[in-house]
N, CA, C and O atoms as CSV, one atom per row, in Angstrom:
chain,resi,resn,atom,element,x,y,z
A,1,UNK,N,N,9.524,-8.425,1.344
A,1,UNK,CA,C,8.901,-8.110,2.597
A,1,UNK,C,C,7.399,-8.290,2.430
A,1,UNK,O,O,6.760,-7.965,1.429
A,2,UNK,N,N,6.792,-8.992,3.820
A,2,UNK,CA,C,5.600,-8.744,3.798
A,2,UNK,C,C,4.762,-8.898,4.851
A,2,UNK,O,O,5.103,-9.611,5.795
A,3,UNK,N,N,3.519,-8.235,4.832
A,3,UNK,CA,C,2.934,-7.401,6.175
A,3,UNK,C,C,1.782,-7.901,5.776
A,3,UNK,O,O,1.287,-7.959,4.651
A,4,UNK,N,N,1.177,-8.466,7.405
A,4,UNK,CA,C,-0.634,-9.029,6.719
A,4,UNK,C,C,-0.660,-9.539,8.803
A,4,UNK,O,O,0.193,-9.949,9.590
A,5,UNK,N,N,-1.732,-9.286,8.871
A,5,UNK,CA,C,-2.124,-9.817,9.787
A,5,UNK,C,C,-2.206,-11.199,9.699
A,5,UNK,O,O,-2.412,-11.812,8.651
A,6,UNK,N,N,-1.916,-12.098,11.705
A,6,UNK,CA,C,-1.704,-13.249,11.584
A,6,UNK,C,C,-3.041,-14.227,11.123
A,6,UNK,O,O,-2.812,-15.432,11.011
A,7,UNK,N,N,-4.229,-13.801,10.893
A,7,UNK,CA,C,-5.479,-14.399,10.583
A,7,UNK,C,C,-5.436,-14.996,8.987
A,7,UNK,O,O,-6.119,-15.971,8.673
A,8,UNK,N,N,-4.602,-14.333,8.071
A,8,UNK,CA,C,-4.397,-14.222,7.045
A,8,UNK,C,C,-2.782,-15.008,6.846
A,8,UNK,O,O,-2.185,-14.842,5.783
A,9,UNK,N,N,-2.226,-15.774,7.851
A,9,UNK,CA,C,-0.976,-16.066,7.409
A,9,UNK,C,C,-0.853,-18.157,7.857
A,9,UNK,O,O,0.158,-18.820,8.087
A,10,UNK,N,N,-2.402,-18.622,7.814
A,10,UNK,CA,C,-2.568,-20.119,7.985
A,10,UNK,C,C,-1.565,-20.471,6.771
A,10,UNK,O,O,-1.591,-19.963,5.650
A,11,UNK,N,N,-0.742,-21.381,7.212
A,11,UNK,CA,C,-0.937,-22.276,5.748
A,11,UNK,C,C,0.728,-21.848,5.237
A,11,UNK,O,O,1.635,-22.580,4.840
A,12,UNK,N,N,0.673,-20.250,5.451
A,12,UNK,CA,C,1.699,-20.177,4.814
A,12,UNK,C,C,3.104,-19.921,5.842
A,12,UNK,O,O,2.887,-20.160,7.030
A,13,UNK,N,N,4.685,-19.403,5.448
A,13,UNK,CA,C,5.628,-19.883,5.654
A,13,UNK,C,C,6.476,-19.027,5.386
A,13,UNK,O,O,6.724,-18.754,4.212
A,14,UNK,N,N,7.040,-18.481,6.316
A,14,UNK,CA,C,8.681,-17.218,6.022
A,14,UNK,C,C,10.034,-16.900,6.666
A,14,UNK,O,O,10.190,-16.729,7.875
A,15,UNK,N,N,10.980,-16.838,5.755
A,15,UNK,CA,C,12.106,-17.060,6.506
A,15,UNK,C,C,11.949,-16.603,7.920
A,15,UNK,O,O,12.253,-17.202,8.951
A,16,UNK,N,N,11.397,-15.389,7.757
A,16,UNK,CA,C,11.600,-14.649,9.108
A,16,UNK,C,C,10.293,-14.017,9.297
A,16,UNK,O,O,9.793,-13.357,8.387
A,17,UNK,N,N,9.688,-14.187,10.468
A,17,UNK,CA,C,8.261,-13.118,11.185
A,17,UNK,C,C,8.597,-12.348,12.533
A,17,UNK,O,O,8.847,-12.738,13.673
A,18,UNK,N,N,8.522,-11.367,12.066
A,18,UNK,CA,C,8.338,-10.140,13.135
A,18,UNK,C,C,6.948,-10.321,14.111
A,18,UNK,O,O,5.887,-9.843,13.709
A,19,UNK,N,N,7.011,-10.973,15.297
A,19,UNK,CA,C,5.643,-11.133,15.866
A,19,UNK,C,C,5.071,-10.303,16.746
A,19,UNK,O,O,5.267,-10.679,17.902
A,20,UNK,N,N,4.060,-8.731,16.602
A,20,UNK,CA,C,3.874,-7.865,17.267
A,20,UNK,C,C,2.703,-8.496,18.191
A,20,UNK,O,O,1.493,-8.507,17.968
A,21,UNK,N,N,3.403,-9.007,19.268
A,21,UNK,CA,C,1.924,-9.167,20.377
A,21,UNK,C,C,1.419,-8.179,21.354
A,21,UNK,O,O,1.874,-7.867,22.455
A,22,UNK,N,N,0.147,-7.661,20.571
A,22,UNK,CA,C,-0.559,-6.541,21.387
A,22,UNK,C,C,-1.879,-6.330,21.384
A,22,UNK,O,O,-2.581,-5.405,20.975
A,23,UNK,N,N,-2.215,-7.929,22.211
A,23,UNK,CA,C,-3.652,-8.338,22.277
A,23,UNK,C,C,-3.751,-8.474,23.444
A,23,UNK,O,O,-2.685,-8.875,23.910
A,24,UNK,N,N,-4.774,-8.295,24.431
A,24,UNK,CA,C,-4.867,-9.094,25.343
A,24,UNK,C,C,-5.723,-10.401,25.766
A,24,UNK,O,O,-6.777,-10.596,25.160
A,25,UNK,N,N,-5.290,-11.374,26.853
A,25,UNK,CA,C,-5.802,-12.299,27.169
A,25,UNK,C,C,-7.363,-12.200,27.240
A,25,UNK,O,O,-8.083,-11.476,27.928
A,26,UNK,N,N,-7.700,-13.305,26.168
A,26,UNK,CA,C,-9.420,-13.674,26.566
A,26,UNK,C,C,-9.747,-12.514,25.488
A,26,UNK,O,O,-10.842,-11.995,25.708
A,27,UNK,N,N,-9.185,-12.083,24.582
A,27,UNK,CA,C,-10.005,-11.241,23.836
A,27,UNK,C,C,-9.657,-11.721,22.416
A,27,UNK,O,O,-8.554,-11.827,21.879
A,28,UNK,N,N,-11.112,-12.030,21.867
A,28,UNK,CA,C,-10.750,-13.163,20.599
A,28,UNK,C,C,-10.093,-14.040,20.484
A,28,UNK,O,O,-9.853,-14.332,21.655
A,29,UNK,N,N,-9.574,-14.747,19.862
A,29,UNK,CA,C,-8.611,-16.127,19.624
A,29,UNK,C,C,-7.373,-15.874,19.797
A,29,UNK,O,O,-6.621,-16.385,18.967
A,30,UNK,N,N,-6.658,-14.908,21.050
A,30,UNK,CA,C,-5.173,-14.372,21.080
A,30,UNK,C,C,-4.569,-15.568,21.377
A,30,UNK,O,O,-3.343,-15.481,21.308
A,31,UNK,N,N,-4.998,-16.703,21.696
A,31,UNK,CA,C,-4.003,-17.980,22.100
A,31,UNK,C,C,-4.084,-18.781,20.408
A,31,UNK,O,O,-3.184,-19.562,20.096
A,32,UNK,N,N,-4.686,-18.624,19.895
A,32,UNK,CA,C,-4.654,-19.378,18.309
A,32,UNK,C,C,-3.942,-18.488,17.541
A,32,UNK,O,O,-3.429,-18.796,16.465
A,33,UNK,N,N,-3.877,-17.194,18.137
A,33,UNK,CA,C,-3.001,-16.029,16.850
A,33,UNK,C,C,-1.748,-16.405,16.960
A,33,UNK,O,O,-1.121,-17.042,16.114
A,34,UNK,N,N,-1.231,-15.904,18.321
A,34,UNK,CA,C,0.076,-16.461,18.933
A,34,UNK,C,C,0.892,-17.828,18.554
A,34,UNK,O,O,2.097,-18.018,18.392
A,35,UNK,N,N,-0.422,-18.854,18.463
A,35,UNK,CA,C,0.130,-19.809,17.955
A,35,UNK,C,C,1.017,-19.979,16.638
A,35,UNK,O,O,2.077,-20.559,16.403
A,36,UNK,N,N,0.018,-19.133,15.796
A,36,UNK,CA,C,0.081,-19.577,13.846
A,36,UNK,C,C,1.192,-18.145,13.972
A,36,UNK,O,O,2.129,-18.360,13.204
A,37,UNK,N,N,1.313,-17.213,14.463
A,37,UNK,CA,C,2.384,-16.747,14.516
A,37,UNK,C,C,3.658,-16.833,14.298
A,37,UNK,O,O,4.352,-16.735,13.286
A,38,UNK,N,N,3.945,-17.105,15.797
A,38,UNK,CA,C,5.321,-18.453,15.967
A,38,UNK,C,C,5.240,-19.438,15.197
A,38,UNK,O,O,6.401,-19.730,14.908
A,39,UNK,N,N,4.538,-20.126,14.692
A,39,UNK,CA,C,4.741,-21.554,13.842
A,39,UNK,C,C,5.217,-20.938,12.122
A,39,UNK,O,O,5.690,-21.694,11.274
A,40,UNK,N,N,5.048,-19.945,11.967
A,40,UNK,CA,C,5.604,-19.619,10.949
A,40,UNK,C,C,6.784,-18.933,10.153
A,40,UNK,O,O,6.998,-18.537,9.007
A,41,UNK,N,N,7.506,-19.008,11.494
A,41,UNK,CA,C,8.875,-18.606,10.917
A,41,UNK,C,C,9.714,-20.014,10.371
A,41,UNK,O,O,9.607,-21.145,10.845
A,42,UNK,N,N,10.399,-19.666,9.461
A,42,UNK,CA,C,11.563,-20.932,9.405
A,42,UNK,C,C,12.466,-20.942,9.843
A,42,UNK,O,O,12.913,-21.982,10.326
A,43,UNK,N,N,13.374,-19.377,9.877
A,43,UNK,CA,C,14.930,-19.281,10.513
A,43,UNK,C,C,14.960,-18.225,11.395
A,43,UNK,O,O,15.888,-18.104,12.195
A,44,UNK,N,N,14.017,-17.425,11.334
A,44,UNK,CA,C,14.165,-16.059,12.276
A,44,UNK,C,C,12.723,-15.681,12.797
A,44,UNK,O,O,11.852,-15.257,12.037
A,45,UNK,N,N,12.468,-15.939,14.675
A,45,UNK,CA,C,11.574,-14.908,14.955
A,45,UNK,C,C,11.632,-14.408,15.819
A,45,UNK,O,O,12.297,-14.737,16.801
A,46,UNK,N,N,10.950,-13.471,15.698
A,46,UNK,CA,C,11.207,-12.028,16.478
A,46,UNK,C,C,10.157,-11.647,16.720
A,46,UNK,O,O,9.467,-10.993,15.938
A,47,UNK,N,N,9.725,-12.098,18.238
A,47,UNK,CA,C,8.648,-11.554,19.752
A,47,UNK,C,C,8.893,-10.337,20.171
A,47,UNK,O,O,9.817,-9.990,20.906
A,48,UNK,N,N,7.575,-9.292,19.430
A,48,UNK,CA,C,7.892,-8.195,20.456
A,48,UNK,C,C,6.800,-7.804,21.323
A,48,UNK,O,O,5.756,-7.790,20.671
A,49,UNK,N,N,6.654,-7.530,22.349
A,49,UNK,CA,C,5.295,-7.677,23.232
A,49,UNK,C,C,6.398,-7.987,24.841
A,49,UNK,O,O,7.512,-8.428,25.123
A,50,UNK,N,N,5.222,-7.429,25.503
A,50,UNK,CA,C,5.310,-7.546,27.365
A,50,UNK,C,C,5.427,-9.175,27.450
A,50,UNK,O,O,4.624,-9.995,27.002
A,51,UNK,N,N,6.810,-9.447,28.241
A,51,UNK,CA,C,6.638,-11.105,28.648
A,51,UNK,C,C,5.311,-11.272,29.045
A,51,UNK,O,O,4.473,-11.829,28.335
A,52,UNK,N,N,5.106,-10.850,30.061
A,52,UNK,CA,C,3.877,-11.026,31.027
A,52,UNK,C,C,2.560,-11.038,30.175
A,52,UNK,O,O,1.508,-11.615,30.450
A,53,UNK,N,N,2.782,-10.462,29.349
A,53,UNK,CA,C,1.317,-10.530,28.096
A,53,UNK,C,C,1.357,-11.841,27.295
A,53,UNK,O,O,0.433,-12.616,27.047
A,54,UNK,N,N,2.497,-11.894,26.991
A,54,UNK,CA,C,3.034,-13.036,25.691
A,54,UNK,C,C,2.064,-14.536,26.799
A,54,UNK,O,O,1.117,-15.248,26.465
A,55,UNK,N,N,3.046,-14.477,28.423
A,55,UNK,CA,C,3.205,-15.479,29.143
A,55,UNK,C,C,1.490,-16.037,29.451
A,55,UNK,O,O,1.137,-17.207,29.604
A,56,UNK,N,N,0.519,-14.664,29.484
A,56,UNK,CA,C,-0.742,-14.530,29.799
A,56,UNK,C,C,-2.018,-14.946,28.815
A,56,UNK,O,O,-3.104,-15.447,29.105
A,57,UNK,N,N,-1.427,-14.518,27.470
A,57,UNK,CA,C,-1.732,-15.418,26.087
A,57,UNK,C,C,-1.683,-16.879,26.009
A,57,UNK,O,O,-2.622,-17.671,26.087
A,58,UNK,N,N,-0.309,-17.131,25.824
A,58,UNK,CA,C,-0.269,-18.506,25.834
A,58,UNK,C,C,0.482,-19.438,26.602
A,58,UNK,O,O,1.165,-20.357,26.150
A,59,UNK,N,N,0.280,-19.090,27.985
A,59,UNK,CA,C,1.051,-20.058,28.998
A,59,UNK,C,C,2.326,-19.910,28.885
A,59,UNK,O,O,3.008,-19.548,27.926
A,60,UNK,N,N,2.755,-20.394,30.541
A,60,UNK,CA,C,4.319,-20.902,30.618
A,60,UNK,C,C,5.056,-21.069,29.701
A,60,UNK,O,O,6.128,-20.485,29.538
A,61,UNK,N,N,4.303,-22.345,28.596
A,61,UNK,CA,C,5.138,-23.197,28.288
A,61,UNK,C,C,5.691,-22.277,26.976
A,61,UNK,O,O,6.805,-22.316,26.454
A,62,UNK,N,N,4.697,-21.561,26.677
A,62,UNK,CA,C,5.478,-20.627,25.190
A,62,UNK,C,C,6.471,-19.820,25.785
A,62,UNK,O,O,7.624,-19.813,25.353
A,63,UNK,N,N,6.074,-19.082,26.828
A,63,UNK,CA,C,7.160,-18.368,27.380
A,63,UNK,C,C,8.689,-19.252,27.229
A,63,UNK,O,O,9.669,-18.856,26.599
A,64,UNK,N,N,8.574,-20.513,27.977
A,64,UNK,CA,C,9.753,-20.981,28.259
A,64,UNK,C,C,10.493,-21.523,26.842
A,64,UNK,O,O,11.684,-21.742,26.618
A,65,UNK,N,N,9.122,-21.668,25.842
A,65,UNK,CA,C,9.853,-22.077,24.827
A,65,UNK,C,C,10.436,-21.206,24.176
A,65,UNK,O,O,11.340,-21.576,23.427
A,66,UNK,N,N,10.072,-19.668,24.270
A,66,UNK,CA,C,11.007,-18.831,23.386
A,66,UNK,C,C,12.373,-18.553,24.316
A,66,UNK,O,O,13.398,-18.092,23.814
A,67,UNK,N,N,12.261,-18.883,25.700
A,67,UNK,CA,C,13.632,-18.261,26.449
A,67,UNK,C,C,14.596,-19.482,25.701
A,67,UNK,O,O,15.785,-19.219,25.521
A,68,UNK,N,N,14.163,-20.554,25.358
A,68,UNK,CA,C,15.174,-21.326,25.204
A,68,UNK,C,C,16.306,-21.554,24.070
A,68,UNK,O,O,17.396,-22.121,23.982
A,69,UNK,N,N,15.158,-20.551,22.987
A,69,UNK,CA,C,15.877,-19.754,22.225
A,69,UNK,C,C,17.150,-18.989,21.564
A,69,UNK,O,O,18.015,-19.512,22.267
A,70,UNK,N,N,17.726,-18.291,20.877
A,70,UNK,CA,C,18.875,-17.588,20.722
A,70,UNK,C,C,18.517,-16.744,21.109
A,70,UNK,O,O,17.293,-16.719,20.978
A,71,UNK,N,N,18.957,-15.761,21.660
A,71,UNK,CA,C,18.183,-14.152,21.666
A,71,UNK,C,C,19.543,-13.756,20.541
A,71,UNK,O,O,20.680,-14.173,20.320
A,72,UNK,N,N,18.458,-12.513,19.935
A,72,UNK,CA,C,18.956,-12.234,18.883
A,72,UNK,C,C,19.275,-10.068,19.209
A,72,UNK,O,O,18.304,-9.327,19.364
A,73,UNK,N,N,20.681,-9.550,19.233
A,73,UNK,CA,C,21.239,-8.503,19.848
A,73,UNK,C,C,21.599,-7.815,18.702
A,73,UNK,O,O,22.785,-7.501,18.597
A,74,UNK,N,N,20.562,-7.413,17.519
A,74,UNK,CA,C,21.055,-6.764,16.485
A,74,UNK,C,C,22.129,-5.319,16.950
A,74,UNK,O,O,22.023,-4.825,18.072
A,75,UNK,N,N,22.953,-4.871,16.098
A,75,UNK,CA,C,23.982,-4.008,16.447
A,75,UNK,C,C,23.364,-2.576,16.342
A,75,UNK,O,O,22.965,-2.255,15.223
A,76,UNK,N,N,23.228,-1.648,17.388
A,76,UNK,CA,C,23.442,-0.464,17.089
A,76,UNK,C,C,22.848,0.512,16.200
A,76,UNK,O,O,23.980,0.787,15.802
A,77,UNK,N,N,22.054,1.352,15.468
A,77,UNK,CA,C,22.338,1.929,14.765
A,77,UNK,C,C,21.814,0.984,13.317
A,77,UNK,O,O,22.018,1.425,12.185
């Protein structure tokens, strides 16, 4: 496991990223965070944040690209 803010995660690469978006629009580089974020999962990621924030960050088109997605319904407990 490992935990680091996305400023600190250029370059590198993980099965899976947990992506906590809880920035808002126009404040610092939230459309470049978002980016290197998402680009760094390989098999698993996981958006957690307000659509409407995510959508307000970085456009439509990210929005639509994560709906197109698996959604992922971990079990229970």
């Amino acid at each position: 496991m490992f935990y680091g803010h996305v400023r600190g995660f250029k370059g590198l690469e993980r099965s899976a990223v947990v992506l906590a978006v809880n920035s808002r629009p126009g404040v610092g580089q939230a459309a470049e965070a978002l980016y290197v974020g998402m680009s760094r999962a390989r098999s698993l990621l996981v958006v957690v944040g307000a659509r409407e924030e995510v959508e307000a960050i970085g456009g439509p088109g990210v929005l639509a690209a994560l709906d197109e997605g698996t959604p992922w319904n971990p079990p229970p407990g």
